[in-house]
C-alpha positions in Angstrom: -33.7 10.0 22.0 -32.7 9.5 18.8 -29.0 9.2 17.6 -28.4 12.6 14.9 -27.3 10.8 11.6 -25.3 13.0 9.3 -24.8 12.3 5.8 -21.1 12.6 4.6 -21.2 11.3 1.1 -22.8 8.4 0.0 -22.8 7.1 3.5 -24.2 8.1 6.3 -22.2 8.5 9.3 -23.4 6.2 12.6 -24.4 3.5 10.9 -22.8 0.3 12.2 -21.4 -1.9 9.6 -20.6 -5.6 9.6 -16.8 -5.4 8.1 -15.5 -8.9 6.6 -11.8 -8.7 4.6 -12.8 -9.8 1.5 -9.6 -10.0 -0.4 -5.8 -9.2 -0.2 -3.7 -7.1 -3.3 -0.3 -6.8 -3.0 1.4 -4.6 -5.8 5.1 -3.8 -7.0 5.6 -0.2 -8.4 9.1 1.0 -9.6 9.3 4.4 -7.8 12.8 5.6 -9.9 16.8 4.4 -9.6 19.8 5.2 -8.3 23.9 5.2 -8.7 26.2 3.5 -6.6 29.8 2.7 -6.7 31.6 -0.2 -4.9 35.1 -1.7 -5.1 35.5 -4.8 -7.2 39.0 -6.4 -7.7 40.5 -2.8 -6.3 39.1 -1.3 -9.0 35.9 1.1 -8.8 33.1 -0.1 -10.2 29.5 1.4 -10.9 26.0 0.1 -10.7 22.3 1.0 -11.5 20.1 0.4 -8.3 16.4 0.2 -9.2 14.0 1.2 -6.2 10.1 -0.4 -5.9 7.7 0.1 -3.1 5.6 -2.9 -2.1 2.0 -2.2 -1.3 -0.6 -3.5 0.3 -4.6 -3.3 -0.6 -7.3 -5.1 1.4 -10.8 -4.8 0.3 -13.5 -5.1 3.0 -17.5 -5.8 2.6 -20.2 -4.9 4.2 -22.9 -7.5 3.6 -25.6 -5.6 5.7 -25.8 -2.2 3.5 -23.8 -3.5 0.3 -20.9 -1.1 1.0 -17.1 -2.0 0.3 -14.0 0.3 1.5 -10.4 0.0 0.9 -7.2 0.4 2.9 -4.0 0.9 1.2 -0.3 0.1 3.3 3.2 0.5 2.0 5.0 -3.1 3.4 8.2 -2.7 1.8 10.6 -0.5 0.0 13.0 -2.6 -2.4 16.1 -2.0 -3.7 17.9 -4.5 -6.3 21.5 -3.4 -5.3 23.2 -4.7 -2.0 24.4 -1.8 -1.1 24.5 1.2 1.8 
């Protein structure tokens, strides 16, 4: 008996892949800024707080059909202000 192979796309679903990581991209993307106050000297002062998101892209391979996919992680969200 015969697995049922749908098509979904270009590839078609049931086929068993051979998956190897073949590289690792990590990226840095300002997402927008901020204002925050703090207390400096008893005096208030005011800052600019830029915000970035760190992400993550591995690329697989498939060397048995020629295929490639891609998965895609936020690591980190950064912020260049110490501050709560």
């Amino acid at each position: 008996m015969k697995a049922a192979v749908m098509e979904h796309g270009s590839e078609e679903v049931g086929q068993q892949h051979n998956w190897e990581k073949s590289s690792t991209n990590y990226d840095r993307i300002h997402t927008g800024s901020h204002e925050y106050t703090y207390w400096k000297n008893f005096m208030r002062e005011t800052r600019t707080c830029d915000i970035s998101i760190k992400i993550k892209t591995v690329v697989y391979y498939c060397d048995l059909h020629d295929h490639t996919k891609s998965t895609t992680h936020l690591e980190e969200t950064i912020h260049s202000g110490r501050h709560k």
